[in-house]
C-alpha positions as CSV (number, residue, x, y, z in Angstrom):
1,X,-2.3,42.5,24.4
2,X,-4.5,43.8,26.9
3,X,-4.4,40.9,29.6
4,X,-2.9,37.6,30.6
5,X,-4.8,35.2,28.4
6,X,-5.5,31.5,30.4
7,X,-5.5,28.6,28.6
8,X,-6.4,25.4,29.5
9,X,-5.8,21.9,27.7
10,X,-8.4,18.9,26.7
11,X,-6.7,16.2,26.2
12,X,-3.1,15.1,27.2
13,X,-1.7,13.1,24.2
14,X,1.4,13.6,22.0
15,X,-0.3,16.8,20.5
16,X,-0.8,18.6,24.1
17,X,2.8,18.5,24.6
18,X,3.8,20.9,21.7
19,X,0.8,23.2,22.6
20,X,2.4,23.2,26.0
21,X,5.8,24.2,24.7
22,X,4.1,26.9,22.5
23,X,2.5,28.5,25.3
24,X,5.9,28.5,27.7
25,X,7.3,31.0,24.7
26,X,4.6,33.2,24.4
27,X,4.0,36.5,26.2
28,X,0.5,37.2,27.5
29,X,-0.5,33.7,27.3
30,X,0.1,30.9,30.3
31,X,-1.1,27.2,30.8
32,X,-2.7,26.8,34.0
33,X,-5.1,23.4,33.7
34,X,-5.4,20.1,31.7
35,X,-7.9,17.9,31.7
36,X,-8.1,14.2,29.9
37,X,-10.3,11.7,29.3
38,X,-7.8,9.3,31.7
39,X,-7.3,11.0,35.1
40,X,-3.9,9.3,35.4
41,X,-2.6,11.6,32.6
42,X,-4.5,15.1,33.1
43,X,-1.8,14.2,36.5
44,X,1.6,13.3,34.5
45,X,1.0,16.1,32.4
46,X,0.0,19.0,35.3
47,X,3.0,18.0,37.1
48,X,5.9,18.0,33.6
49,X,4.1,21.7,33.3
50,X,3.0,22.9,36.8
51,X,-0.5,23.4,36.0
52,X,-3.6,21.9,37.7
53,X,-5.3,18.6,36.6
54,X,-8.9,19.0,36.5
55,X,-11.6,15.9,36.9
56,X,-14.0,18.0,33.9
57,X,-13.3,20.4,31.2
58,X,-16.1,22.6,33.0
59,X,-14.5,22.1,36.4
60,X,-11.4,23.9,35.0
61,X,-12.5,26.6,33.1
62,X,-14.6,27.9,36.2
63,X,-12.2,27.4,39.0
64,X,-8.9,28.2,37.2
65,X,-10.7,30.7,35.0
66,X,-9.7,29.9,32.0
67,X,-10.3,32.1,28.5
68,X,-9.1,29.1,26.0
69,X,-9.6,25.8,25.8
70,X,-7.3,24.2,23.5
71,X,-8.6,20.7,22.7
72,X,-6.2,17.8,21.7
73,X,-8.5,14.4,21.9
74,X,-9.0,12.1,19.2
75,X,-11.0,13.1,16.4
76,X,-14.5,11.6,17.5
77,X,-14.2,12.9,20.7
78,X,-13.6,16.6,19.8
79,X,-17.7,17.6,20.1
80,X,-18.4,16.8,23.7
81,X,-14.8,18.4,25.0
82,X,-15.8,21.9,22.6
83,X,-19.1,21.5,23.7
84,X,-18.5,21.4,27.7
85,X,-15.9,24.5,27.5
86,X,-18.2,26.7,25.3
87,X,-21.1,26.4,28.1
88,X,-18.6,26.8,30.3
89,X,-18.0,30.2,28.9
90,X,-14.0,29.5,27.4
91,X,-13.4,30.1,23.7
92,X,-12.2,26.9,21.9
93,X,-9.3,26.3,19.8
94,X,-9.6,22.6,18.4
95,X,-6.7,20.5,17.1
96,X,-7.5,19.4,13.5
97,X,-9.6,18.3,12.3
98,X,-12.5,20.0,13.2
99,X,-14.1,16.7,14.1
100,X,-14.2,13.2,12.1
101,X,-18.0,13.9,10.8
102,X,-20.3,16.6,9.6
103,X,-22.9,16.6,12.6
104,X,-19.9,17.0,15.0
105,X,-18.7,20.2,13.2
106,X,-22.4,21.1,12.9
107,X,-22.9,21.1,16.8
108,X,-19.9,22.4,17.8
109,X,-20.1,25.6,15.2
110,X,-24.2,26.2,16.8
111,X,-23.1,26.2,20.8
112,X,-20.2,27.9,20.2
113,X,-22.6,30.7,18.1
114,X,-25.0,30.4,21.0
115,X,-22.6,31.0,24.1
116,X,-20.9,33.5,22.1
117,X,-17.3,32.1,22.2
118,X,-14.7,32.0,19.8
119,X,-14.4,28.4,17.5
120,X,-10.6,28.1,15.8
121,X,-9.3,25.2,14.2
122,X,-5.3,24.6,14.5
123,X,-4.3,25.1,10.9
124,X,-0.8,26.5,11.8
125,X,0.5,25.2,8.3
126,X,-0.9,28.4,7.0
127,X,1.7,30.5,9.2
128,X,4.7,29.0,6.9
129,X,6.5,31.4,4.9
130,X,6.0,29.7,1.9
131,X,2.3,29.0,2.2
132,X,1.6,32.7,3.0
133,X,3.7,33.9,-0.3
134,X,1.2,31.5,-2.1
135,X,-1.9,32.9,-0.9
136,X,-0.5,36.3,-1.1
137,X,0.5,35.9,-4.8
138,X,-3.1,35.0,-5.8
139,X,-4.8,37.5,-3.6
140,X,-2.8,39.7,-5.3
141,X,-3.4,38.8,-9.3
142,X,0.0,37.7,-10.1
143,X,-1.5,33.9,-11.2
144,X,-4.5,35.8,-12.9
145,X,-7.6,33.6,-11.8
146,X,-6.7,30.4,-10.3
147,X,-8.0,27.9,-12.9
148,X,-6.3,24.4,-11.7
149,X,-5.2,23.3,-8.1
150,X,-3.5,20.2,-7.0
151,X,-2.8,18.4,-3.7
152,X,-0.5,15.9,-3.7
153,X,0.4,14.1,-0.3
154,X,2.5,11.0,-0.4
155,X,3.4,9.3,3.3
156,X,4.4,6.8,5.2
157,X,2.5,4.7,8.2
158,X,3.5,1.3,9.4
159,X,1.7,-1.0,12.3
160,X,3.7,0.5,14.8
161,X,2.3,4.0,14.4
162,X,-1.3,2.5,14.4
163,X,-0.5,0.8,17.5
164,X,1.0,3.6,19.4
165,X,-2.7,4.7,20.9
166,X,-5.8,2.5,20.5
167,X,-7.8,4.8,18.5
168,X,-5.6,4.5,15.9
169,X,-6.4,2.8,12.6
170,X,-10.1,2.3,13.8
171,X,-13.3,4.2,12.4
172,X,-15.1,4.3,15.7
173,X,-12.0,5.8,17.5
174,X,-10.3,7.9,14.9
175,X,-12.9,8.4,12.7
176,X,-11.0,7.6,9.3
177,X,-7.4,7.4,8.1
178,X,-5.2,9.3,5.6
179,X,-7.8,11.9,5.2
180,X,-9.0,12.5,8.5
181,X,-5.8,12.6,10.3
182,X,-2.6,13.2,7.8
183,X,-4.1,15.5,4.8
184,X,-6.3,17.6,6.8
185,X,-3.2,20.6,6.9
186,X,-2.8,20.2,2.7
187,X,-6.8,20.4,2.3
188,X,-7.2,23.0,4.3
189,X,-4.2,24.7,2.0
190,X,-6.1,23.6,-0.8
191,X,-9.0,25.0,-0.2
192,X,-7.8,28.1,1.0
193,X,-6.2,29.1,-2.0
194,X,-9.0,27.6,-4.6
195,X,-12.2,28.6,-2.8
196,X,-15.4,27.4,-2.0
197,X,-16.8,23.6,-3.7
198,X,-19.1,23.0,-5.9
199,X,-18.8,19.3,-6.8
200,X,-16.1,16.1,-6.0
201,X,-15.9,12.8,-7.7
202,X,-13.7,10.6,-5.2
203,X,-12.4,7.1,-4.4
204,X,-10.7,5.7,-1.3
205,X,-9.3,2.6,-0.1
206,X,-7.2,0.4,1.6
207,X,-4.1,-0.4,-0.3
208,X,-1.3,-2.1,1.6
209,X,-2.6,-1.8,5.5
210,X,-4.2,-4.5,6.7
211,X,-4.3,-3.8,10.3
212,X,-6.1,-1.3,10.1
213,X,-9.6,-0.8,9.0
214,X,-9.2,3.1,7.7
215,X,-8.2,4.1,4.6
216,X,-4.5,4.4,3.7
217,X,-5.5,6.0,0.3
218,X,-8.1,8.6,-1.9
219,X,-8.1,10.2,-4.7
220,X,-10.7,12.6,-6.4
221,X,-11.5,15.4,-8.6
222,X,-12.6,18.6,-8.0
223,X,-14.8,21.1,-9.4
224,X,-15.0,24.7,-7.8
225,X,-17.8,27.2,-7.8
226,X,-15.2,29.6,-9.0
227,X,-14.5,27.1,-11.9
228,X,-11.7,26.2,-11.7
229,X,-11.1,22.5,-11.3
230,X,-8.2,20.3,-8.7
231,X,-6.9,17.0,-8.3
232,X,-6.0,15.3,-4.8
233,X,-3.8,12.4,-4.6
234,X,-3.5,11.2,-0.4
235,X,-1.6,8.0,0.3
236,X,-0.1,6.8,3.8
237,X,1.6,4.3,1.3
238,X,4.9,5.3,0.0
239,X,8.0,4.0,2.5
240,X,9.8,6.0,4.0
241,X,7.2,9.2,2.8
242,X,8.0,11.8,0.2
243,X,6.3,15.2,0.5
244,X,3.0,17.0,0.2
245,X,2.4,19.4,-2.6
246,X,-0.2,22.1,-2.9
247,X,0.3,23.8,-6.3
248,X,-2.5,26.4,-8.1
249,X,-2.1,27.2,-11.4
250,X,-3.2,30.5,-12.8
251,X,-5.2,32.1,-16.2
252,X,-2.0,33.7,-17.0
253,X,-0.1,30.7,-17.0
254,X,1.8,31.4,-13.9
255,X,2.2,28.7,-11.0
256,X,2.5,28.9,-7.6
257,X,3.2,26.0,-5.1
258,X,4.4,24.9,-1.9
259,X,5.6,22.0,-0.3
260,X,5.0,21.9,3.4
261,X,5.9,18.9,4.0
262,X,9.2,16.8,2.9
263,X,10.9,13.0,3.5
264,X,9.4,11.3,6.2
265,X,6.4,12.9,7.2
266,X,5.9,14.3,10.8
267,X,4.3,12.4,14.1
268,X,3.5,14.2,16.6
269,X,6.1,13.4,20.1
270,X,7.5,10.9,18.1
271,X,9.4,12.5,15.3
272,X,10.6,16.1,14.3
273,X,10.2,17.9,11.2
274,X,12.8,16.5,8.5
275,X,12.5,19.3,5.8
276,X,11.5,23.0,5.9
277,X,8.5,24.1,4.0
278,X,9.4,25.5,0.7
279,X,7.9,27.2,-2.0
280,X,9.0,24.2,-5.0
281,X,7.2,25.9,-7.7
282,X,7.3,29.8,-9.0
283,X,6.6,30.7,-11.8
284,X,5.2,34.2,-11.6
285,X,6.6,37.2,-14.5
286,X,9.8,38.7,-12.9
287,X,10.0,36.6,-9.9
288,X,11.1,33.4,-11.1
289,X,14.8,34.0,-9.5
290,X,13.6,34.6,-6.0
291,X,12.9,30.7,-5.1
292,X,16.2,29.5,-4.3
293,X,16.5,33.1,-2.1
294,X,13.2,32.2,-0.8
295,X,14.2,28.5,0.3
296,X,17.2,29.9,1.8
297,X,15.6,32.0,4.1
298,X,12.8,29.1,4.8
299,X,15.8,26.8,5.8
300,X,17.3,29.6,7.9
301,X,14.0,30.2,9.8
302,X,13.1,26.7,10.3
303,X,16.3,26.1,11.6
304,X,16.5,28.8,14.1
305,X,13.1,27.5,15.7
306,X,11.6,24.3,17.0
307,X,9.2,24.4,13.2
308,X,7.0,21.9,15.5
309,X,6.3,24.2,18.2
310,X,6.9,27.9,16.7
311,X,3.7,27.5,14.4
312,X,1.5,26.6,16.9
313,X,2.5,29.1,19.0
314,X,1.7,31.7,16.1
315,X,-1.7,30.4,16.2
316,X,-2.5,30.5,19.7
317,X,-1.4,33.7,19.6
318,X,-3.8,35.0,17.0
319,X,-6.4,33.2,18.5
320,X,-5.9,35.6,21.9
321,X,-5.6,38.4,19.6
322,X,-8.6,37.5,18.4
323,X,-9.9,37.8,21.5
324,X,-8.0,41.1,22.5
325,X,-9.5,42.9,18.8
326,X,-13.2,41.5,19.0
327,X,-12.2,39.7,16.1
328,X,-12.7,35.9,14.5
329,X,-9.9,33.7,14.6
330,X,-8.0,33.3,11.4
331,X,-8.8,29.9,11.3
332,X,-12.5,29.9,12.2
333,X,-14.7,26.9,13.2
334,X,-16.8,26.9,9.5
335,X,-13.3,27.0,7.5
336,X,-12.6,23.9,9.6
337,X,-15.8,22.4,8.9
338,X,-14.9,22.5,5.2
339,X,-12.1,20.1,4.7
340,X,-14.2,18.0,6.8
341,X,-16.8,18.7,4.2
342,X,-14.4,17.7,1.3
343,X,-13.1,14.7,2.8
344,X,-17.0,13.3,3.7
345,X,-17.8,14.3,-0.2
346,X,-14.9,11.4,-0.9
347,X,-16.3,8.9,1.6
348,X,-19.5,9.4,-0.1
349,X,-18.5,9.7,-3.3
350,X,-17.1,6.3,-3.1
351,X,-20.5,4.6,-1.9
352,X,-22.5,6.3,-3.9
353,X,-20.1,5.6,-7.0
354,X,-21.0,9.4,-8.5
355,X,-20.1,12.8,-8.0
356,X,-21.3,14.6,-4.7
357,X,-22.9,18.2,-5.2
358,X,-22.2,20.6,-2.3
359,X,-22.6,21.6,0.1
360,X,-23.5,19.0,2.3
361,X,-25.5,18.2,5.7
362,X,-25.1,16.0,7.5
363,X,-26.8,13.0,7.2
364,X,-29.3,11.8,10.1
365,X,-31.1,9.1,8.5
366,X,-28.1,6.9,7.8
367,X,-25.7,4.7,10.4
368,X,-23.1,4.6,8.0
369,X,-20.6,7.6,9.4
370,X,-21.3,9.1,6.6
371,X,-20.3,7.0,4.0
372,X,-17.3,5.3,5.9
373,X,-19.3,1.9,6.7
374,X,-20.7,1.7,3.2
């Protein structure tokens, strides 16, 4: 690259620390201020990494000038910490999800246009192996036209996740449950491989967590402008968690899937990955026998690497090249704003009782969180 990128971190949860880590292995790009809502961590975490701990986002992209911001707080806090960097002048990388609601990604995605920064979204699923031989096998025609797509994520939360940070399990402070915080990698999988939305008929609920007052389960169907037509099944419900499955299924009658997730699903600074993403389903002409090479070399890679960190890392690093090329991030603020999209069509979907046309806006004449509280 053509410079030292300077990044600086919003937000100093369980999250910030694999960010951190990412950075350390990267050339070209170095840490040098964190910021959090609690002043008491922005200085635990400056001294682990020898950065400076900064009283406002602004503050620190200014005085330590910074290029990125990487943002790590909770979901409904994401706007304010995006908006404050971007009129500071630093292009934004935002943990996922985009933010919890539609107006959130809405004014994020405007004053990032206006100051004329950079908006990613941290979608580093997309850098596995086996989710890039997917999308290259469709881009490529081997499926024919992808006619039937399916998400599949079955999990595990008990109490003592939700009670690891207060704005866990609550709508005003995480914004919603399985679908705003565990599925939004799969979706955005999903979505990348099927295309744009035309219409979703969805249903979530509360199945076996009473502790909480977010969802724990949703399921809907999906019709694509393209369309083809998907299924998604999400449920933090299954003990000790199982997998998640994105599978597209082509005109030719050719598969393609992968599983980027397996056995107990991952929590960030509390547990490691506990299976290497795979590609579980092949079916193209002629390449049916490369799988079990293919997972081989998966469980090889993830093996040689921290799989936590390493991804990350990948994307931080295109977001600098981004930079560096004059470019948009691979991951760019309005790709973000569509699983958010997707997921809202569910919450509505399920007040409304009835399909949900796209695309949507947000809504400004209802206090319902868009369809959460309904």
């Amino acid at each position: 690259m053509k410079r030292t990128y300077r990044v600086g971190i919003a937000g100093c949860g369980k999250v910030a620390h694999l960010h951190a880590r990412a950075i350390a292995d990267l050339e070209s790009i170095e840490l040098v201020g964190v910021w959090s809502r609690t002043w008491a961590n922005a200085v635990e975490f400056a001294d682990s990494y020898e950065v400076k701990a900064c009283e406002r986002i602004a503050e620190m992209v200014r005085n330590e000038s910074i290029d990125i911001v990487i943002v790590c707080t909770p979901h409904p806090f994401h706007a304010d910490s995006v908006e404050e960097a971007a009129r500071a002048g630093a292009h934004v990388l935002v943990e996922k999800p985009l933010a919890s609601t539609l107006a959130d990604c809405d004014r994020m995605i405007e004053v990032c246009r206006a100051k004329g920064v950079k908006l990613g979204v941290v979608s580093q699923r997309r850098w596995y192996e086996a989710s890039i031989r997917v999308k290259a096998a469709i881009d490529a025609g081997k499926i024919g036209k992808p006619i039937l797509g399916t998400v599949v994520m079955l999990g595990w939360r008990d109490q003592s996740y939700y009670d690891m940070d207060e704005w866990r399990g609550t709508w005003a402070m995480e914004g919603g449950g399985v679908m705003v915080n565990q599925a939004p990698h799969p979706l955005d999988l999903f979505l990348w491989y099927m295309g744009d939305v035309e219409e979703v008929y969805g249903i979530r609920r509360n199945l076996n967590h009473p502790g909480i007052e977010v969802e724990d389960t949703a399921v809907a169907v999906v019709k694509f402008k393209s369309g083809a037509i998907g299924n998604i099944v999400l449920s933090n419900s299954q003990k000790p968690g199982l997998y998640a499955k994105v599978h597209v299924h082509g005109e030719n009658g050719a598969s393609v899937g992968t599983q980027p997730e397996g056995g107990s699903m991952f929590i960030a600074g509390s547990t490691s990955v506990m299976e290497p993403a795979i590609n579980d389903l092949w079916t193209v002409p002629g390449e049916e026998d490369f799988r079990e090479q293919w997972i081989r070399e998966d469980t090889a890679s993830f093996g040689a690497v921290d799989p936590t960190v390493h991804y990350i890392g990948l994307q931080i690093q295109d977001m600098a090249e981004s930079i560096d090329e004059e470019r948009e991030p691979a991951v760019t603020g309005y790709e973000g704003r569509k699983v958010v999209e997707l997921f809202t069509a569910i919450y509505r979907s399920t007040r409304d009782n009835g399909p949900i046309r796209f695309p949507l806006s947000a809504e400004e004449d209802r206090e319902d969180m868009d369809g959460r509280l309904g």
